[in-house]
N, C-alpha and C positions, 0 to 999 in steps of 0.2 A: 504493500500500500504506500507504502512511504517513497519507493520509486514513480509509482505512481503519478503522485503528487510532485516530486520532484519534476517530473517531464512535463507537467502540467505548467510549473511555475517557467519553467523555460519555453512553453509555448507564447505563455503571456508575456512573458519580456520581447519575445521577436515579434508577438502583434501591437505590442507597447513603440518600437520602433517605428510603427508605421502610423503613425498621430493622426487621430482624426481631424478633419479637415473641413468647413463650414463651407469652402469655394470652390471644391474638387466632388465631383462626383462620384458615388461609390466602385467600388467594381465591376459590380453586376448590376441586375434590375431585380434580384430576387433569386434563391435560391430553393426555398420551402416552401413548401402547398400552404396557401393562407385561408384562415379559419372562414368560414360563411356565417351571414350573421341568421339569427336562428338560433332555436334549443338545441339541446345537442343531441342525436341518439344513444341515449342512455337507457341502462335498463340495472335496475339497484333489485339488489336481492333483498328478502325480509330483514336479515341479520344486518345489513348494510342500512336501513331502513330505521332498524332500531336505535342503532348506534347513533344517526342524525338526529333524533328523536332525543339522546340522550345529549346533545350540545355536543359531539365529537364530532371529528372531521371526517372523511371517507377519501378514499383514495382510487382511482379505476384508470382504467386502461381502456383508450379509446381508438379504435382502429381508423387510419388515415386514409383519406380519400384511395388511395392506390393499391389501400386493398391489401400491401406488405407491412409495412413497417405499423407502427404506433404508437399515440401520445399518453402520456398522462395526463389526468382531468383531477381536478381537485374538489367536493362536492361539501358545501356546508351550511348547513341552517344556521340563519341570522334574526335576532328579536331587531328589528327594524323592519317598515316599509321597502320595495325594492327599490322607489325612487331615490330613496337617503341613501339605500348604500350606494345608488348606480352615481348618486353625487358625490359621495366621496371620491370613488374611482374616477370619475374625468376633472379632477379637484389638482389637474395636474402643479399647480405653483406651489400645493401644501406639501406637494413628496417628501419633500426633507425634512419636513417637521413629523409625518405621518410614517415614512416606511423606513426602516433600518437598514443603512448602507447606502440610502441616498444621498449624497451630499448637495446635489442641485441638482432641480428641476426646472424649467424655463421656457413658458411657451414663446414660437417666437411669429408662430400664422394660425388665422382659427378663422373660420369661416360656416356659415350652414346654407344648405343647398337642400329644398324639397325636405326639411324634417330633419336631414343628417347632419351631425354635426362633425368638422374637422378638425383635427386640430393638434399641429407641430410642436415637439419638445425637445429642448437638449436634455438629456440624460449625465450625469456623471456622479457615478458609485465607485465604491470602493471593494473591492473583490481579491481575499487572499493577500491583502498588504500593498495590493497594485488598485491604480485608478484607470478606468476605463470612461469613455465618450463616446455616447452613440447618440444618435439623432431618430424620433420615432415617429410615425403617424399615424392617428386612430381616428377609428369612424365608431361615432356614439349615437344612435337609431333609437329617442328615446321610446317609440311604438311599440320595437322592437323587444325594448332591453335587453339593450345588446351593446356590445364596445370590442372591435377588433382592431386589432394594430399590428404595421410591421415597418421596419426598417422605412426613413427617406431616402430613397436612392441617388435623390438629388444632394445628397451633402456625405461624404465618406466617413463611416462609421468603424471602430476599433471594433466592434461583432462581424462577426463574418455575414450573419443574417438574423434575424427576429422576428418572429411572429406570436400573435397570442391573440389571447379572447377571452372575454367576461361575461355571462347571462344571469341576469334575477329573475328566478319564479314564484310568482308573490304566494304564499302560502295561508295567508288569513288579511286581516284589517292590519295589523303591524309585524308582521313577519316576512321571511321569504325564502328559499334555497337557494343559494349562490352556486356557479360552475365557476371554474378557470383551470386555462391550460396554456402553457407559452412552450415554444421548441424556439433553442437560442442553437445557432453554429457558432462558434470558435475560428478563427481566419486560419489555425493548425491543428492536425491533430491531438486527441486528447482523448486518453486511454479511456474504454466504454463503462468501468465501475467507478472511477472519478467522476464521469458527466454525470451519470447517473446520480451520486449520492448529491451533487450540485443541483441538478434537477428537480430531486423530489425537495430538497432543502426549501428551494424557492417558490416552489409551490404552496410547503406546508407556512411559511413566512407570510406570502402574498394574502391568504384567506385569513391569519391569524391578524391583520394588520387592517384590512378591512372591517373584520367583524369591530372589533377593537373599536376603531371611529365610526362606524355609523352608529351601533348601540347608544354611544358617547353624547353624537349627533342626533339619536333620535330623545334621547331625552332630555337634554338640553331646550330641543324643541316644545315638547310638553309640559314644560315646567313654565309656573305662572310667575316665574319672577326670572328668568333667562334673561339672558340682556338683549337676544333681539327680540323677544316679545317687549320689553319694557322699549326696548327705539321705536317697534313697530305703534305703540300703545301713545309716547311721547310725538309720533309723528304727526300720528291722526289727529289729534289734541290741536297739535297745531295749526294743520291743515284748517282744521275746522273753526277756532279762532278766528284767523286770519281771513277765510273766507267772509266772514260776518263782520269783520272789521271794528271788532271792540275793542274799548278803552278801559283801565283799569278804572277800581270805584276812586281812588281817589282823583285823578285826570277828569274823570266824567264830572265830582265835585269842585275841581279848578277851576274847569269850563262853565259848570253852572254858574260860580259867584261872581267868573268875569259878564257873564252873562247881565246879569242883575244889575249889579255895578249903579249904570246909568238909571234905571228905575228908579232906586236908592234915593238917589241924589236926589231926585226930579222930588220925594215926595218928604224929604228931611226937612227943607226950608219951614212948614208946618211942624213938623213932629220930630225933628232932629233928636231935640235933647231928651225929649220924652224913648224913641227909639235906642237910641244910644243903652241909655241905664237900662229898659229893659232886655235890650240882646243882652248887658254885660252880666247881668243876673241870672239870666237864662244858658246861658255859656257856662257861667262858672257851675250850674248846675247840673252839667253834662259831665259827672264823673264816668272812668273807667265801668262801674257798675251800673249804671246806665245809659242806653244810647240814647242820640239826641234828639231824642224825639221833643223831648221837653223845648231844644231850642225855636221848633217851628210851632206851638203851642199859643204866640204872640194874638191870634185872634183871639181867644179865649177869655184874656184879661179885659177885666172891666174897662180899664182905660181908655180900650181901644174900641167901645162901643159905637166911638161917633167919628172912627175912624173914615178917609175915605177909601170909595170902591176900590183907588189904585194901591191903595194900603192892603188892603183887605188880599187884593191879587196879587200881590210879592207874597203873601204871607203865604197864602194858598199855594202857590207855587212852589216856596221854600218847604212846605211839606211834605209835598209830593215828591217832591227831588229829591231827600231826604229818605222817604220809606221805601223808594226802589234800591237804596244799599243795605235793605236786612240781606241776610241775618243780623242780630243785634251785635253780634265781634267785631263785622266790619260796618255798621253804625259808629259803634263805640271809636274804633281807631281812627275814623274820619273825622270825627270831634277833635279827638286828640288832635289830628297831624292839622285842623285850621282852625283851632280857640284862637290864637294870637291873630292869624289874620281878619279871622272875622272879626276880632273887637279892632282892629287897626279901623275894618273899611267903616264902620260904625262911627268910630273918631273922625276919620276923613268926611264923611258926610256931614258929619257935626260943623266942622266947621269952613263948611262951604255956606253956613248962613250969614 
């Protein structure tokens, strides 16, 4: 085994010489029968059945279009929806943060065409102590649930060739059984129990790494305090604000008393000084513990029996203006935040006599 490995490491240093390249084209156009998108023909025995059943993973042997040779397929039930996990998977920018041995991932073209979606990545992993660069493109058929990829021919990759495939079979309201299958070439020879143990490695990685984040992702999703339900929650808030075009209570109370203002004035010249003392008494009776309703209360008093109409109609007004900021908290903190102005504008009219 350890020769093995040994011939393996010296494969990869001579395909290590030959550096992937972004402006040179690959060697070929393709070497491997690439996967079709579709379920796969599969056929799981009870025992295999059960075991998915039990949250293990499954392993099978999936015969190649040509009829000789054959892939490995990777089979696993997942507690997510299949669209969360099919998102993880074309989540290509997270790789590095999501699958082990990633170091970057980088889309660099994406495009959709009739439902499908495309879309280009630099790859660069770390494999055996050596770093490899390959360049990949997948078609994601969300109809389908499907994601196959292989090799950009148009950019020269350190793999000899790459193909693979991904399918979700939704199995309830938040579950599904996951497929995968990838067949990698090597640019040299590399003894067939090496590939192999690399093979299934990557495979048993690939679903473990999946499952992992969508689960993650599907409940993150369902939680009433997530933070994109809470952007989504703060969005709408806003949206809907903004559309109606409201002013906070105490803005809406600036605007009223600039409002007044000139009324004021117009009706002080009579009742200045009489108005004055009683706003000032009526202000100061607008503590914390009550809102200010007492302040628009002014018709009430005797005084102002023979008040006139235009008296009458400030006052009216000031109350009404006044009882559209209940609840009584923000009554109360609108007293607060204009006692001092309102007894200013009171003084001011005073002595405009």
């Amino acid at each position: 085994m350890r020769s093995c490995c040994t011939t393996l490491l010296h494969c990869l240093l001579v395909s290590a010489v030959l550096a992937a390249s972004e402006s040179q084209r690959h060697y070929h156009n393709g070497k491997l029968t690439r996967y079709e998108v579709g379920p796969p023909s599969l056929v799981l025995s009870a025992d295999e059945e059960s075991k998915l059943r039990a949250g293990k993973a499954v392993m099978k042997a999936l015969a190649s279009d040509d009829g000789e040779s054959q892939r490995l397929i990777m089979v696993q039930d997942i507690q997510a929806p299949a669209s969360v996990v099919l998102g993880r998977i074309v989540d290509f920018d997270a790789y590095d943060r999501m699958v082990s041995g990633v170091n970057s991932c980088v889309t660099y073209c994406s495009n959709t065409d009739g439902g499908r979606q495309t879309t280009k990545a630099t790859y660069e992993i770390s494999a055996l102590h050596l770093k490899l660069k390959y360049f990949v493109e997948h078609h994601y058929d969300a109809n389908a649930r499907c994601v196959t990829f292989h090799l950009d021919y148009d950019r020269r990759s350190d793999l000899d060739d790459s193909v693979g495939y991904w399918y979700a079979e939704p199995m309830g309201r938040s579950s599904c059984r996951v497929f995968y299958s990838c067949e990698c070439k090597l640019r040299n020879w590399v003894p067939g129990p090496v590939y192999n143990m690399l093979t299934k490695e990557a495979l048993q990685k690939a679903t473990t790494w999946v499952e992992r984040e969508a689960v993650r992702e599907w409940r993150a999703s369902r939680s009433p305090f997530s933070t994109e339900t809470l952007v989504q929650f703060v969005s709408s808030v806003r949206e809907s604000v903004e559309s109606l075009e409201l002013r906070s209570r105490s803005q809406q109370a600036g605007i009223w008393l600039t409002a007044q203002r000139d009324a004021a004035v117009r009706v002080v010249p009579t009742y200045g000084v009489l108005a004055k003392e009683t706003l000032q008494k009526a202000i100061t009776r607008a503590t914390p513990v009550s809102p200010p309703g007492d302040v628009v209360d002014l018709t009430r008093h005797s005084r102002f029996s023979r008040a006139p109409a235009a008296l009458v109609k400030i006052a009216s007004g000031m109350r009404e203006s006044v009882a559209k900021l209940r609840p009584a908290e923000m009554a109360t903190s609108w007293a607060e935040e204009h006692r001092e102005g309102a007894i200013r504008l009171a003084i001011a009219a005073d002595d405009v006599l």
